[in-house]
C-alpha positions in Angstrom: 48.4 57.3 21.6 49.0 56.5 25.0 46.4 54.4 26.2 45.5 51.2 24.7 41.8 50.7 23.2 39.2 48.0 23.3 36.5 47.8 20.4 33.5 45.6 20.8 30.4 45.3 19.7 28.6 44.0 23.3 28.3 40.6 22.7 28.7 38.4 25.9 32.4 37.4 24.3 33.1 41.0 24.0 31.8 41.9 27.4 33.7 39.2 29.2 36.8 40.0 27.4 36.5 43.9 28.5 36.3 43.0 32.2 39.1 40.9 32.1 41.4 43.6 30.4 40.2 46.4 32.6 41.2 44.0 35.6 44.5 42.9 33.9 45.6 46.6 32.8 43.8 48.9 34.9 40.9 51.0 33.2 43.3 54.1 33.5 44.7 52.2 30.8 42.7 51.1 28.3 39.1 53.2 26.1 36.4 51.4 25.8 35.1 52.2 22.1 31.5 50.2 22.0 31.3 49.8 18.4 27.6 48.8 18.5 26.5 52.1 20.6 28.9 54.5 18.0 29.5 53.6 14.8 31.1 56.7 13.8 34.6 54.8 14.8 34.1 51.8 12.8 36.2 53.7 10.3 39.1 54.6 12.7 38.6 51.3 13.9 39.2 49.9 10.4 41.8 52.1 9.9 44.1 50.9 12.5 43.7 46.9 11.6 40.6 45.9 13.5 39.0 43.5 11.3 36.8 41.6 14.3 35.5 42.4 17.9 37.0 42.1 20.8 40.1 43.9 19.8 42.7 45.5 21.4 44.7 48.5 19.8 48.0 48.6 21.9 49.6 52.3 21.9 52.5 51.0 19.4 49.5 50.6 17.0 49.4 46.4 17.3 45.8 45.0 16.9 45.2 42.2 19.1 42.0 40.5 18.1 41.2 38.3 21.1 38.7 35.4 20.9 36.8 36.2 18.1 32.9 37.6 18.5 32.3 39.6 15.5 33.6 40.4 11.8 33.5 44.3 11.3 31.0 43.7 8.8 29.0 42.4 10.9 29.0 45.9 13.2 28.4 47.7 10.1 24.7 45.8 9.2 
């Protein structure tokens, strides 16, 4: 993996926390995985230590769950 990736759900915590990573890494940088819009990557989300939304997958495979808006479960219902 070479980019990093940002899952949300689009929740105004989630939103706010995208546009300040895209300005602080470059969106060259960083996928946008809206976890709200396709739920097919919950699983790979899951997978890789998400466990709430915002979250940020860095390419080493570190989870960074940043100011917390949702629980997973919560995506799933």
């Amino acid at each position: 993996m070479s980019k990093s990736i940002f899952y949300h759900a689009g929740c105004p915590v989630c939103i706010s926390a995208e546009q300040d990573l895209v300005h602080l890494i470059g969106n060259e940088n960083v996928e946008i995985v809206h976890l709200g819009e396709d739920q097919s990557q919950i699983e790979t989300a899951e997978k890789a230590g998400v466990q709430s939304v915002p979250a940020l997958l860095t390419p080493n495979g570190n989870v960074l769950h940043i100011n917390f808006g949702a629980a997973i479960a919560d995506v799933k219902a």
